[in-house]
VMD Tcl script that builds the backbone (N, CA, C; Angstrom):
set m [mol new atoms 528]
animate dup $m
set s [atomselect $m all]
$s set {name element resname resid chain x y z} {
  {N N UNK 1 A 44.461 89.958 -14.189}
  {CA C UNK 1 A 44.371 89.394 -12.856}
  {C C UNK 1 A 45.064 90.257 -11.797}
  {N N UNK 2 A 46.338 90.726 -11.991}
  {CA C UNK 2 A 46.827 92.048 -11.009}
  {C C UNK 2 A 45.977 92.925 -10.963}
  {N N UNK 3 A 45.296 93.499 -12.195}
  {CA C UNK 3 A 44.374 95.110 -11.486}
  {C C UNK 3 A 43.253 94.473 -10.647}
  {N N UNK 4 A 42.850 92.796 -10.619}
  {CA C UNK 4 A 41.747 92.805 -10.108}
  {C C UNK 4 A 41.879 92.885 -8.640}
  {N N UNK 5 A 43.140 91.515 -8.597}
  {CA C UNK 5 A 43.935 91.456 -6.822}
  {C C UNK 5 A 44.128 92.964 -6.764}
  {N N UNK 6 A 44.743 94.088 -7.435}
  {CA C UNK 6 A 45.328 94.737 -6.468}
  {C C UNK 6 A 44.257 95.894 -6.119}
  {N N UNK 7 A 41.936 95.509 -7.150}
  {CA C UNK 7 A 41.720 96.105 -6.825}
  {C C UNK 7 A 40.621 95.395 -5.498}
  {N N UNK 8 A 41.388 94.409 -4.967}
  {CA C UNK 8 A 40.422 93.359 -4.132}
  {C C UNK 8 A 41.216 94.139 -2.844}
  {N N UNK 9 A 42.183 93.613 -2.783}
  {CA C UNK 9 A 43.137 94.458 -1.536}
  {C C UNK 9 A 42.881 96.063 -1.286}
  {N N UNK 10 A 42.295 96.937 -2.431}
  {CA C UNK 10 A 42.593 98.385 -2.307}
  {C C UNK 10 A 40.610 98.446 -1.646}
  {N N UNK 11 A 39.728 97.824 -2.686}
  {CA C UNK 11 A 38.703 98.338 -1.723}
  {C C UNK 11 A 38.293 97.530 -0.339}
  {N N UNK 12 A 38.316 96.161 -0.340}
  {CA C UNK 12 A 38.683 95.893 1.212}
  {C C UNK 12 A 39.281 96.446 2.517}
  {N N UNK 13 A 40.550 97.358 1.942}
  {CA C UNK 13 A 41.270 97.947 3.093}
  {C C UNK 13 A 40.269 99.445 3.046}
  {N N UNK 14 A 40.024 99.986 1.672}
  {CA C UNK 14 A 39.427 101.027 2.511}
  {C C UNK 14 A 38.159 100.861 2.958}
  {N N UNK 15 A 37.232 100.139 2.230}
  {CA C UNK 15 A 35.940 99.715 3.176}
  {C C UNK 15 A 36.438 99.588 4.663}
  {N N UNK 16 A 37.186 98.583 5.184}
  {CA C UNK 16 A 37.584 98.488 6.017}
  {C C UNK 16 A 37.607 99.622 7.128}
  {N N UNK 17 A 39.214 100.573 6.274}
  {CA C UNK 17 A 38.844 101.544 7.091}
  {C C UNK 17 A 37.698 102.204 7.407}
  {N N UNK 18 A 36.918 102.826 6.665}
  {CA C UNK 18 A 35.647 103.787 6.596}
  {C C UNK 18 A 34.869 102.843 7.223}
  {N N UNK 19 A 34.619 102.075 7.581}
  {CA C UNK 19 A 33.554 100.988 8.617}
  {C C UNK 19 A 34.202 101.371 10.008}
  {N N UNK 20 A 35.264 100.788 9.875}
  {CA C UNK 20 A 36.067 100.779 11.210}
  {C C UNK 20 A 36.237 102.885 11.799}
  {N N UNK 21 A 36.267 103.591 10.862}
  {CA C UNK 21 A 36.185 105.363 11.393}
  {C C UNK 21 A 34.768 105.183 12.185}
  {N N UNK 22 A 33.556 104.745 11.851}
  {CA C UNK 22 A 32.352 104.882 11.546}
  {C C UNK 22 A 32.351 104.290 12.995}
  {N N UNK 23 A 32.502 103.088 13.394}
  {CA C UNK 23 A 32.358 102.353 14.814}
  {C C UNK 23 A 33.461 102.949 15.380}
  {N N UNK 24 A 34.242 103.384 15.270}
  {CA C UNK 24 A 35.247 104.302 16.246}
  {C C UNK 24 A 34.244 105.483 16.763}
  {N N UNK 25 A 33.645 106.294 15.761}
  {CA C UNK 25 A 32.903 107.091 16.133}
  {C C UNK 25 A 31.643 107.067 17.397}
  {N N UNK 26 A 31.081 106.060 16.669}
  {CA C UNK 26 A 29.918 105.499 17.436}
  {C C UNK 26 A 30.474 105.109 19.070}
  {N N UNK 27 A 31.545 104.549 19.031}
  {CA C UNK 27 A 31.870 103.889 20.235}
  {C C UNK 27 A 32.492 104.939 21.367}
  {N N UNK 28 A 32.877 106.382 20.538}
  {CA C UNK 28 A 33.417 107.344 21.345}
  {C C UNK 28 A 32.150 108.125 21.919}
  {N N UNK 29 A 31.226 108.401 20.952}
  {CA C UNK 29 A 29.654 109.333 21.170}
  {C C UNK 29 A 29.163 108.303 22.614}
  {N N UNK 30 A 29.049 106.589 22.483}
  {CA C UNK 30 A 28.764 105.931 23.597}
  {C C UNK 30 A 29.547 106.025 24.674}
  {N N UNK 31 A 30.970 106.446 24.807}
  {CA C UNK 31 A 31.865 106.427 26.060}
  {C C UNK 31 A 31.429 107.947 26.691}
  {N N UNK 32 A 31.386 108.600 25.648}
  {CA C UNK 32 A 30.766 110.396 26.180}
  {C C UNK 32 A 29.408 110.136 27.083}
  {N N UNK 33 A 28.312 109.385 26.144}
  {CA C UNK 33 A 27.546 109.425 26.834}
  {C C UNK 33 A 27.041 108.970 28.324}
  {N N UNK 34 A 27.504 107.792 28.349}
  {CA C UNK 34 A 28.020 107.449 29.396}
  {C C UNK 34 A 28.759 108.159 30.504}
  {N N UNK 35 A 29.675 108.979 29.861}
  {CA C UNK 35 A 30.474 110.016 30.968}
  {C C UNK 35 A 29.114 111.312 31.729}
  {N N UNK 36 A 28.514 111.227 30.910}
  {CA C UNK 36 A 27.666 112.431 30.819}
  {C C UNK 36 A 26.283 111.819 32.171}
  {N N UNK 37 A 25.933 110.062 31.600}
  {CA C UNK 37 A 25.303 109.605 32.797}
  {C C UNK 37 A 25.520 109.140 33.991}
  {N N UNK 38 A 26.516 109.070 33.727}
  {CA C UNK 38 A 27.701 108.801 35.444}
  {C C UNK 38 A 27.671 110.225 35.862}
  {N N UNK 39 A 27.827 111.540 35.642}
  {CA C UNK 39 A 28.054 112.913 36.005}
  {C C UNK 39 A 26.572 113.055 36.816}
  {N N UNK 40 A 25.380 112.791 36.326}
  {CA C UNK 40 A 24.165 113.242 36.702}
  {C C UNK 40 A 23.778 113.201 37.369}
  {N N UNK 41 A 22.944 113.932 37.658}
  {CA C UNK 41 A 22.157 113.950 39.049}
  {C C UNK 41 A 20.482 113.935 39.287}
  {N N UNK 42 A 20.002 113.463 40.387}
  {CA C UNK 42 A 18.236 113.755 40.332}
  {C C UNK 42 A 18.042 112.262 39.787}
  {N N UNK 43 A 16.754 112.218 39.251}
  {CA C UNK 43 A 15.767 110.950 39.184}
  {C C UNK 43 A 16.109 110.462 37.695}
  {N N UNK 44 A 16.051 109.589 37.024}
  {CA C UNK 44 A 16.223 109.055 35.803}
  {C C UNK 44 A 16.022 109.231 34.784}
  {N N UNK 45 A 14.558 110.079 35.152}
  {CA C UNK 45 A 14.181 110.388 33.813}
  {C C UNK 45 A 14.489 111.687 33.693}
  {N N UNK 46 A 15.252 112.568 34.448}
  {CA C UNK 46 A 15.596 114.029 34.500}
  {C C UNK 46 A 17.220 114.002 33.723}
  {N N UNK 47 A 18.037 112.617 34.148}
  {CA C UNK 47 A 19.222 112.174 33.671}
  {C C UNK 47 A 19.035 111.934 32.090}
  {N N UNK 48 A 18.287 111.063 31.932}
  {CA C UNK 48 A 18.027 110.591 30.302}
  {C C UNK 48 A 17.857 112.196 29.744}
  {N N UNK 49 A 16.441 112.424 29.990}
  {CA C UNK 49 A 16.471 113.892 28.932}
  {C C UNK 49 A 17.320 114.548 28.900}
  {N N UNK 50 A 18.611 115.056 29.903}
  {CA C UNK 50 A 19.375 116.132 30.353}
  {C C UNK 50 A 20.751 115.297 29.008}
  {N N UNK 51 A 20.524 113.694 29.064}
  {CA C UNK 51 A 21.381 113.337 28.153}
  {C C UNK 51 A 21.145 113.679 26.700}
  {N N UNK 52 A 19.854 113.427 26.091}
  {CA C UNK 52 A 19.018 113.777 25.332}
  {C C UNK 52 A 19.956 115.229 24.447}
  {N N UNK 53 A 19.358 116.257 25.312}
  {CA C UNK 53 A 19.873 117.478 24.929}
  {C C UNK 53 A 20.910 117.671 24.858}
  {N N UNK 54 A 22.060 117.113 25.179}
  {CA C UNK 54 A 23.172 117.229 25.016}
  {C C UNK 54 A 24.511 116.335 23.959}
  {N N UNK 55 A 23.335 115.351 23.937}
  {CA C UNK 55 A 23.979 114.458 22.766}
  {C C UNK 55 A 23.968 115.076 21.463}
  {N N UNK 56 A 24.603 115.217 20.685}
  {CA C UNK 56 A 24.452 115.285 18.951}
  {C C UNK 56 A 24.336 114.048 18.446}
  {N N UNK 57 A 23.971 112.923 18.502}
  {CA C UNK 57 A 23.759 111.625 17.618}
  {C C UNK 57 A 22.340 111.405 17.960}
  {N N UNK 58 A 21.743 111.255 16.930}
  {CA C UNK 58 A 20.746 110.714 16.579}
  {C C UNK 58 A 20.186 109.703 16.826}
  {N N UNK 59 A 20.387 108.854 16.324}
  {CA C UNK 59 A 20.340 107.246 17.063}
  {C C UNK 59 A 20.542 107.174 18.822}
  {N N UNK 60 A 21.638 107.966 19.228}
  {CA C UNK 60 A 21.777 107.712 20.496}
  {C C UNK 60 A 20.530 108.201 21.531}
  {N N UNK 61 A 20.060 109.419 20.924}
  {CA C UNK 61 A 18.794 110.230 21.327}
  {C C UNK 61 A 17.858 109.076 20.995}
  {N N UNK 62 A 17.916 108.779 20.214}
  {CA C UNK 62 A 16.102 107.358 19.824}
  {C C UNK 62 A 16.703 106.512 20.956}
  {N N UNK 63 A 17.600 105.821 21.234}
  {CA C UNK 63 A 17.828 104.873 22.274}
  {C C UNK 63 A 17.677 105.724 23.904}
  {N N UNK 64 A 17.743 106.676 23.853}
  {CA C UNK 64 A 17.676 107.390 25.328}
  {C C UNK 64 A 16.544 107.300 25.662}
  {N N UNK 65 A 15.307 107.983 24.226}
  {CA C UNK 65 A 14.138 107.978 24.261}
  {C C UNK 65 A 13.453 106.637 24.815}
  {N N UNK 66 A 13.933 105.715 23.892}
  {CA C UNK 66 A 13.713 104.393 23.987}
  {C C UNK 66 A 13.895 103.759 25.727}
  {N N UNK 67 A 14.697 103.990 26.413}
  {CA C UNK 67 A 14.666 103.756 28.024}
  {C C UNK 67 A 14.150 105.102 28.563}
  {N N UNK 68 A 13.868 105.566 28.210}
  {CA C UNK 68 A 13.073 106.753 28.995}
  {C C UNK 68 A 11.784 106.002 29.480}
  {N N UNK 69 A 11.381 105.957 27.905}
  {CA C UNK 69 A 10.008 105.229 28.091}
  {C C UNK 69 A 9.661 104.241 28.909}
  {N N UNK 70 A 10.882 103.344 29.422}
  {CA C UNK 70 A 10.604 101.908 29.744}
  {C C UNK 70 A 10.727 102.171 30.961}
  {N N UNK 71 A 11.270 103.273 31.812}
  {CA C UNK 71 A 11.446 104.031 32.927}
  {C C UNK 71 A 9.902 104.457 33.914}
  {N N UNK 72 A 9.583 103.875 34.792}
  {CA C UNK 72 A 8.928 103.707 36.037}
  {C C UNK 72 A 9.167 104.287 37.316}
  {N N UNK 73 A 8.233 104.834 37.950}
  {CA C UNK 73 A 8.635 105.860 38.929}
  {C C UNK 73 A 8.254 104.579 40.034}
  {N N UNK 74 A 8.619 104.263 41.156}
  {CA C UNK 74 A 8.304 103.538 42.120}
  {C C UNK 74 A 8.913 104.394 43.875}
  {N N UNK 75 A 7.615 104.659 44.758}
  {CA C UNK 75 A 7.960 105.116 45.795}
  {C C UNK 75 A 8.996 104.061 46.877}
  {N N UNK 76 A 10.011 104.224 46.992}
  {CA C UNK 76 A 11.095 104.059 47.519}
  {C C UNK 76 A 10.771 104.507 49.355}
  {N N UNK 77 A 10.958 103.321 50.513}
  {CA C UNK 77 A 10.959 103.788 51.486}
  {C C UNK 77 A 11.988 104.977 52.201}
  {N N UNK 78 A 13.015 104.276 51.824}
  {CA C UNK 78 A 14.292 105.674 52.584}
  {C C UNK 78 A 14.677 106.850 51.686}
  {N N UNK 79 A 14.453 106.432 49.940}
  {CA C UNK 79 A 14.845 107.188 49.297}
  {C C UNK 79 A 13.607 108.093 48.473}
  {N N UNK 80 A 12.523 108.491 49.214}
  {CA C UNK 80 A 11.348 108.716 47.956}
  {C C UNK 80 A 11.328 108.335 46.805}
  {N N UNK 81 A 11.495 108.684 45.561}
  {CA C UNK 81 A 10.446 108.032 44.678}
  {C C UNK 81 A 11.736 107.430 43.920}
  {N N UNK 82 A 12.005 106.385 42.834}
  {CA C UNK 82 A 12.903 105.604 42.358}
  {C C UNK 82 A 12.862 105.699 40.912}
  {N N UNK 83 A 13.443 105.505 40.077}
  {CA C UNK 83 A 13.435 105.206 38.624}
  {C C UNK 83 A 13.667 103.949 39.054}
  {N N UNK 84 A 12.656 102.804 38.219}
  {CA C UNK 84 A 13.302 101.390 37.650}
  {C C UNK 84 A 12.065 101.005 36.144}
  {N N UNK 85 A 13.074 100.161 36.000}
  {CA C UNK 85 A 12.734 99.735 34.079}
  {C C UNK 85 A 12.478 98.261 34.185}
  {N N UNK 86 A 11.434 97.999 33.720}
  {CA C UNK 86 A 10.972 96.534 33.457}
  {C C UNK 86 A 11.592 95.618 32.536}
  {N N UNK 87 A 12.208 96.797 31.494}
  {CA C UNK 87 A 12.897 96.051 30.403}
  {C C UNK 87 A 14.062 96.248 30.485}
  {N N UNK 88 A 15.014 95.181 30.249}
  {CA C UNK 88 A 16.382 95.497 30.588}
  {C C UNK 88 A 17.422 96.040 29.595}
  {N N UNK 89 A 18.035 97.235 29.881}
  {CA C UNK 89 A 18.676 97.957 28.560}
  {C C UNK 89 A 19.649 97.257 28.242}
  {N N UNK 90 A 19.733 95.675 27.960}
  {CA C UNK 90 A 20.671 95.272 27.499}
  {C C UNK 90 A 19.429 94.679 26.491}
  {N N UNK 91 A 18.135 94.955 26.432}
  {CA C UNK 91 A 17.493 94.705 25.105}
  {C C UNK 91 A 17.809 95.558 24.289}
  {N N UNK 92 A 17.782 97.187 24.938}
  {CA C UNK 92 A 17.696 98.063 24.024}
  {C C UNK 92 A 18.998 99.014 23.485}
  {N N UNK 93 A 19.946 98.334 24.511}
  {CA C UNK 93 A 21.578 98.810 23.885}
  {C C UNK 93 A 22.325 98.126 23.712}
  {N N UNK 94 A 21.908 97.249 22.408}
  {CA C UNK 94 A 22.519 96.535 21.684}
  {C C UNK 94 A 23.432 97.023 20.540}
  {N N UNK 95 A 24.301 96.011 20.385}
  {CA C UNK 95 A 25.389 96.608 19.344}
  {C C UNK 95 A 24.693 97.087 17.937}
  {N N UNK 96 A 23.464 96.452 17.876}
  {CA C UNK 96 A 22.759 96.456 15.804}
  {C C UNK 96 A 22.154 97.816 16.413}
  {N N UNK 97 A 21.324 98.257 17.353}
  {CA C UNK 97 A 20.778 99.375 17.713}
  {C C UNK 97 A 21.483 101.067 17.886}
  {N N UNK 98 A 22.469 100.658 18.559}
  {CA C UNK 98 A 23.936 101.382 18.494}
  {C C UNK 98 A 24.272 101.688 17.045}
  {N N UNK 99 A 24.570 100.995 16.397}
  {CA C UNK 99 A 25.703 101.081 14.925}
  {C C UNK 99 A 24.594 101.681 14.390}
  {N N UNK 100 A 22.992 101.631 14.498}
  {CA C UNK 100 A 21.716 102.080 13.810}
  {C C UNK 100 A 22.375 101.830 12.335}
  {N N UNK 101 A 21.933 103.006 11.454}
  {CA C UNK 101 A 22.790 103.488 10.085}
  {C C UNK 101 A 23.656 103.338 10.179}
  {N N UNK 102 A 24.788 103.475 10.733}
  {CA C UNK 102 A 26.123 103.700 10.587}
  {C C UNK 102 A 26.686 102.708 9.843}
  {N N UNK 103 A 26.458 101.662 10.111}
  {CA C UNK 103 A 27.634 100.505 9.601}
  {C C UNK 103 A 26.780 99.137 9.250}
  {N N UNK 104 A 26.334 98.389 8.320}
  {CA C UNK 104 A 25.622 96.957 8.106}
  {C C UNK 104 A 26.634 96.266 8.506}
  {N N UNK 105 A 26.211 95.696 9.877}
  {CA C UNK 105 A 27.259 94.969 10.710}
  {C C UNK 105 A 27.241 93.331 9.890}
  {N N UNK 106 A 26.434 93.103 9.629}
  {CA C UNK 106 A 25.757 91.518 9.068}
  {C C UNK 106 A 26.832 91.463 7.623}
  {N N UNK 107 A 26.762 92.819 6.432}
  {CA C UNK 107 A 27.866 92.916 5.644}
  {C C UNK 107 A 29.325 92.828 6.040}
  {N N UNK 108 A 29.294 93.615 7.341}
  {CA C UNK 108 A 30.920 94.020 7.914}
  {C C UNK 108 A 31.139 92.532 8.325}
  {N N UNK 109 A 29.978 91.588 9.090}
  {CA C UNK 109 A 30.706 90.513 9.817}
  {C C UNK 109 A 31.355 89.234 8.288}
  {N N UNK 110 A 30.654 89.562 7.456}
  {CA C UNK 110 A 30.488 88.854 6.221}
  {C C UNK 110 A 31.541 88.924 5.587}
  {N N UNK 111 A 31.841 89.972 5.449}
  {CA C UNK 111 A 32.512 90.360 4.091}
  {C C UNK 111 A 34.071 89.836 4.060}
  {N N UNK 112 A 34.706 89.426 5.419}
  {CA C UNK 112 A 36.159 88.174 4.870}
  {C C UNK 112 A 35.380 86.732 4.199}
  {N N UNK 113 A 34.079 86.290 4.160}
  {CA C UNK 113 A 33.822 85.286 3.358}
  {C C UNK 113 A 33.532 86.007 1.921}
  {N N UNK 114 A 32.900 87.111 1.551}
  {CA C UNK 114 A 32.787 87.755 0.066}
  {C C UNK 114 A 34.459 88.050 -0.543}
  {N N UNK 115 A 35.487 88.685 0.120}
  {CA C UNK 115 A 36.557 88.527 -0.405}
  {C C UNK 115 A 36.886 87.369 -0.788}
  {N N UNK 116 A 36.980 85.916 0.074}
  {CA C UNK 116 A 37.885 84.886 -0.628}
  {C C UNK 116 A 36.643 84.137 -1.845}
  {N N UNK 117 A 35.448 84.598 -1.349}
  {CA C UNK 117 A 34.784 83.960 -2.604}
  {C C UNK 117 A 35.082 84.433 -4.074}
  {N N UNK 118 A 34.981 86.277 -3.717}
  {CA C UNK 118 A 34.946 86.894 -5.103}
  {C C UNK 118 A 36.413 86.336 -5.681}
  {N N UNK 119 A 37.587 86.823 -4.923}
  {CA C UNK 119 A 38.925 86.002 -5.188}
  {C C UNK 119 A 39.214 84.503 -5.856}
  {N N UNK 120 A 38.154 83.843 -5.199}
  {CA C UNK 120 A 38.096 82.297 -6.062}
  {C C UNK 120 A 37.157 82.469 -7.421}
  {N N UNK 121 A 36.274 83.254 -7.236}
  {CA C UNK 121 A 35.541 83.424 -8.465}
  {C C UNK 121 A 36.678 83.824 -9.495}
  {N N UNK 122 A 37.234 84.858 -9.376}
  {CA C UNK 122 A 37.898 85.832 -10.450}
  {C C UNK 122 A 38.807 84.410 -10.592}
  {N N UNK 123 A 39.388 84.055 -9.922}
  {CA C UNK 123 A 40.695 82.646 -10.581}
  {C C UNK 123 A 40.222 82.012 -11.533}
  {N N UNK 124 A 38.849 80.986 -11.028}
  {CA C UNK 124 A 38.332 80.397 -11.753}
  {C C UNK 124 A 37.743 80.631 -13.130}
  {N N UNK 125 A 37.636 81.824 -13.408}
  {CA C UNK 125 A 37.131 82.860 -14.726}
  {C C UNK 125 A 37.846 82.577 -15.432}
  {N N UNK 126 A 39.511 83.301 -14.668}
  {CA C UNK 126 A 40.570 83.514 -15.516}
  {C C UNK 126 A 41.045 81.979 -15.962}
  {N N UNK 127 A 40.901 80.871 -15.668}
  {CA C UNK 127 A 41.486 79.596 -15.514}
  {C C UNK 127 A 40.406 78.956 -16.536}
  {N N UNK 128 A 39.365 79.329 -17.163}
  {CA C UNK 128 A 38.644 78.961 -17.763}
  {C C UNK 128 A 38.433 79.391 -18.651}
  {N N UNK 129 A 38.972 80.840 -19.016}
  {CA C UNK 129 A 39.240 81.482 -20.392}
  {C C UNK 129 A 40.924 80.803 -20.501}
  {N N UNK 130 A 41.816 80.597 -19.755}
  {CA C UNK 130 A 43.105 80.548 -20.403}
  {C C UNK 130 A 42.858 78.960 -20.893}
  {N N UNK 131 A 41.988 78.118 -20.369}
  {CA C UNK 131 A 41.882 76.746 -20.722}
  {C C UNK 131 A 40.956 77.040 -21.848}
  {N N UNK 132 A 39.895 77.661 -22.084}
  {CA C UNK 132 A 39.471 77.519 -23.607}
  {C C UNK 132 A 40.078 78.199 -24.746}
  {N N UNK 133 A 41.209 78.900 -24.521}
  {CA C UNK 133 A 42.009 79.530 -25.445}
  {C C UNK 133 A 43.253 78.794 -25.751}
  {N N UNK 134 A 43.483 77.893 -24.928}
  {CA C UNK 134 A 44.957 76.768 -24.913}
  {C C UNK 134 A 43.934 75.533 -25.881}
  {N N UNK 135 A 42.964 75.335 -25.624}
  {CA C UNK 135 A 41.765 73.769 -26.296}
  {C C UNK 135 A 41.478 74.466 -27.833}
  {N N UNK 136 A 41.484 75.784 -27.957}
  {CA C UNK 136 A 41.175 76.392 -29.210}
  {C C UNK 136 A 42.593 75.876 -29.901}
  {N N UNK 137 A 43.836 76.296 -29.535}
  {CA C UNK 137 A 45.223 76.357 -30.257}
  {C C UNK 137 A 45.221 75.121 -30.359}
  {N N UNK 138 A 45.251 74.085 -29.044}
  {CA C UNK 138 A 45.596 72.651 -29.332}
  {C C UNK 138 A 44.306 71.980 -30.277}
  {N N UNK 139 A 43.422 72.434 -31.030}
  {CA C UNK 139 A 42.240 71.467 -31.580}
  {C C UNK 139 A 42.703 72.401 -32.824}
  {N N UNK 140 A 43.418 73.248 -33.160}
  {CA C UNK 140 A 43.457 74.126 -34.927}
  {C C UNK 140 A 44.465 73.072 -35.502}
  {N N UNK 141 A 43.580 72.699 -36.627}
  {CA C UNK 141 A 43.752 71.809 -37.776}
  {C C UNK 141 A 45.736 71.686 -38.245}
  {N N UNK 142 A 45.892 73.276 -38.507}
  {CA C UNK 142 A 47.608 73.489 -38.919}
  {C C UNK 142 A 48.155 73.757 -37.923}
  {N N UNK 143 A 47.568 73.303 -36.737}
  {CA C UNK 143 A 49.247 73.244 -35.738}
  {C C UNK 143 A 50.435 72.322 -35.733}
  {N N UNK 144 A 51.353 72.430 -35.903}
  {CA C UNK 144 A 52.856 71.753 -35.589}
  {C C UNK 144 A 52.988 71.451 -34.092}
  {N N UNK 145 A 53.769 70.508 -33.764}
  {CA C UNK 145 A 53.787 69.672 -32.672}
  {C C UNK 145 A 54.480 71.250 -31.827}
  {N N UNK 146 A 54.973 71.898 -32.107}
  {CA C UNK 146 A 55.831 73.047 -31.671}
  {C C UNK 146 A 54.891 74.361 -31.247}
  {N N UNK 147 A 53.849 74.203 -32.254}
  {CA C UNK 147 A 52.849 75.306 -31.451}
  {C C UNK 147 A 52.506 74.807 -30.500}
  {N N UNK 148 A 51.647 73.321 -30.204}
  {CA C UNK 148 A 51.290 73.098 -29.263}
  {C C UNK 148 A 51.672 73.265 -27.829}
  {N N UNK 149 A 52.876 72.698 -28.044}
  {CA C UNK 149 A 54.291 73.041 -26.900}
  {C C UNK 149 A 53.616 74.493 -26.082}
  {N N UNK 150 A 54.315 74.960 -27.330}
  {CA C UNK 150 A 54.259 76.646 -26.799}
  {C C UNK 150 A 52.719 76.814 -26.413}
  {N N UNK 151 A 51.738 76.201 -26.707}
  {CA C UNK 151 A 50.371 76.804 -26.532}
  {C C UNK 151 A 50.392 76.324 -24.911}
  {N N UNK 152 A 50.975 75.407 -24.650}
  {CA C UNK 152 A 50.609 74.169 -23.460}
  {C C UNK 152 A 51.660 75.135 -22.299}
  {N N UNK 153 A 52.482 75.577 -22.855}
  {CA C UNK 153 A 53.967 76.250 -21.991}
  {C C UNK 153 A 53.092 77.728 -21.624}
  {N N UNK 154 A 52.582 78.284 -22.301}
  {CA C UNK 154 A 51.851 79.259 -22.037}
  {C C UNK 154 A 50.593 79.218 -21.022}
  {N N UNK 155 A 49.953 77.875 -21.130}
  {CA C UNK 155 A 48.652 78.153 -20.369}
  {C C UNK 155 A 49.166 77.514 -18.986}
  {N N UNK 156 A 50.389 77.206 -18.640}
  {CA C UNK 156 A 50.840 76.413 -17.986}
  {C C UNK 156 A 51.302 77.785 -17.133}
  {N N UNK 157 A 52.495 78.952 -17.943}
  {CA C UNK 157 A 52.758 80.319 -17.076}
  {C C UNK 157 A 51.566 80.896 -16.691}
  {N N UNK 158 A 50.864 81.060 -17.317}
  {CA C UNK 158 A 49.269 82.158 -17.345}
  {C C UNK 158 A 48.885 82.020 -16.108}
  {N N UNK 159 A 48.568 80.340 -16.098}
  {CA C UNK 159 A 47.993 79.549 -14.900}
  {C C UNK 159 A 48.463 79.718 -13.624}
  {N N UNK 160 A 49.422 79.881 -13.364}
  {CA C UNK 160 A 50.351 80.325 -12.180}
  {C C UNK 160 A 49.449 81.848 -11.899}
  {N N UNK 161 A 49.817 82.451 -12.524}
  {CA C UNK 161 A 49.195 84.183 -12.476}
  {C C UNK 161 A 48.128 84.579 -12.042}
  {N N UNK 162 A 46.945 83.401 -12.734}
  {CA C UNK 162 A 45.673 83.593 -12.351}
  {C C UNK 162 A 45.308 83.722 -10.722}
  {N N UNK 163 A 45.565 82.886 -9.993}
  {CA C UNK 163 A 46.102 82.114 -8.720}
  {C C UNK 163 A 46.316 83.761 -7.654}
  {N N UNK 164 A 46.373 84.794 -8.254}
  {CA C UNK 164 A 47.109 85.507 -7.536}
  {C C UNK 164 A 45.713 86.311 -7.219}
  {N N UNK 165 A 44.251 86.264 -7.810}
  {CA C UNK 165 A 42.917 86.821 -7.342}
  {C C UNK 165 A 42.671 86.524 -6.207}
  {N N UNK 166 A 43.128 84.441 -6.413}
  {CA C UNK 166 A 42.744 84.105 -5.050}
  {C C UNK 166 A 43.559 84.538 -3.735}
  {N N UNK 167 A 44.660 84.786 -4.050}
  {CA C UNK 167 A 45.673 85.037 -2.842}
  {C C UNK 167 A 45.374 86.647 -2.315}
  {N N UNK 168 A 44.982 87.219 -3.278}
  {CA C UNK 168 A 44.345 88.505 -2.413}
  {C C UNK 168 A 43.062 88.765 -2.448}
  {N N UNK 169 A 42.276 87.837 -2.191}
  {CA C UNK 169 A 40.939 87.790 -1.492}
  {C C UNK 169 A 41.366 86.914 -0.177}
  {N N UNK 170 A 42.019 85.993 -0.176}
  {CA C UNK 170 A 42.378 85.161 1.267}
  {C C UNK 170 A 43.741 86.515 1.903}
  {N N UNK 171 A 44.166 86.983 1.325}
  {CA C UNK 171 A 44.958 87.786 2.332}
  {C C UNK 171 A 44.114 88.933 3.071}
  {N N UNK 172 A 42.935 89.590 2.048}
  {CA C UNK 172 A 42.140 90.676 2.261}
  {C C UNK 172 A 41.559 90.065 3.366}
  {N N UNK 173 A 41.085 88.534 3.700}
  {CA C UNK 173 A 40.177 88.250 4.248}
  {C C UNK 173 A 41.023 87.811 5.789}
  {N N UNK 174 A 41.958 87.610 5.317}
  {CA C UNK 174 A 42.799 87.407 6.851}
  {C C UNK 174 A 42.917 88.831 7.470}
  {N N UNK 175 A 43.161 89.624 6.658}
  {CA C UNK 175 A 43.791 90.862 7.225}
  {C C UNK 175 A 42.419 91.641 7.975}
  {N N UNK 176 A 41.267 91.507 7.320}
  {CA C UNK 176 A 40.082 92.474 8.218}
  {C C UNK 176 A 39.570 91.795 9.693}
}
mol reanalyze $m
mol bondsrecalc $m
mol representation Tube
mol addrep $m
């Protein structure tokens, strides 16, 4: 039951981390880009491509593409001609669109309920082998009132121990 808690706590925290590098990343490539469309200059769709080429992310280029497209030229009285978009890029720069590959957000949002489950699972395992191994000793034909004791004193320490899967799946799950 310790190697399991201590291996519930060890891959939680680093999943954790390596999710959390992964949206750090993503969220810095989006603050760049952004810096890069605040800098620009000219008509919209000269801004998008000029972002285009200068981005290294992948995904971020399919989403540029992606409002490029949705991008409309409209003659403007004081200002000649206008970029505007019919569709609003809060359809298309969304957080699941963003993270693309990077990260299964639906797992990431999930996964403090998979820790305390797997954590209650593993207890209950262990709590169900130490109870059919205590029902084996207490039902053998030549036991003395003294084994029993000891069989009953034992599944009684064990039992305490088990307990400790669940406490680090609910700590794993508080902590992410």
């Amino acid at each position: 039951p310790l190697a399991i808690a201590g291996l519930i706590v060890v891959f939680s925290a680093w999943t954790f981390g390596v999710w959390s590098e992964r949206i750090r990343r993503a969220r810095l490539a989006v603050v760049a880009l952004h810096a890069q469309l605040t800098q620009a200059s000219g008509s919209g769709h000269a801004a998008l491509r000029q972002a285009q080429t200068q981005t290294q992310d992948n995904t971020l280029r399919f989403l540029l593409r992606e409002t490029e497209a949705g991008l409309i030229d409209l003659p403007h009285v004081s200002q000649g001609i206008q970029s505007t978009s019919f569709r609003p890029h809060a359809e298309v720069w969304t957080v699941h669109s963003v993270m693309g590959a990077r990260v299964n957000l639906a797992l990431f949002e999930t996964m403090p309920n998979l820790l305390i489950g797997f954590g209650l699972m593993c207890t209950f395992i262990f709590l169900a082998l130490a109870l059919a191994q205590a029902g084996v000793a207490l039902q053998a034909l030549d036991t003395t009132t003294h084994q029993q004791d000891q069989a009953l004193q034992s599944l009684i320490a064990t039992a305490g121990a088990k307990f400790i899967t669940s406490i680090a799946g609910l700590m794993s799950s508080l902590l992410w």
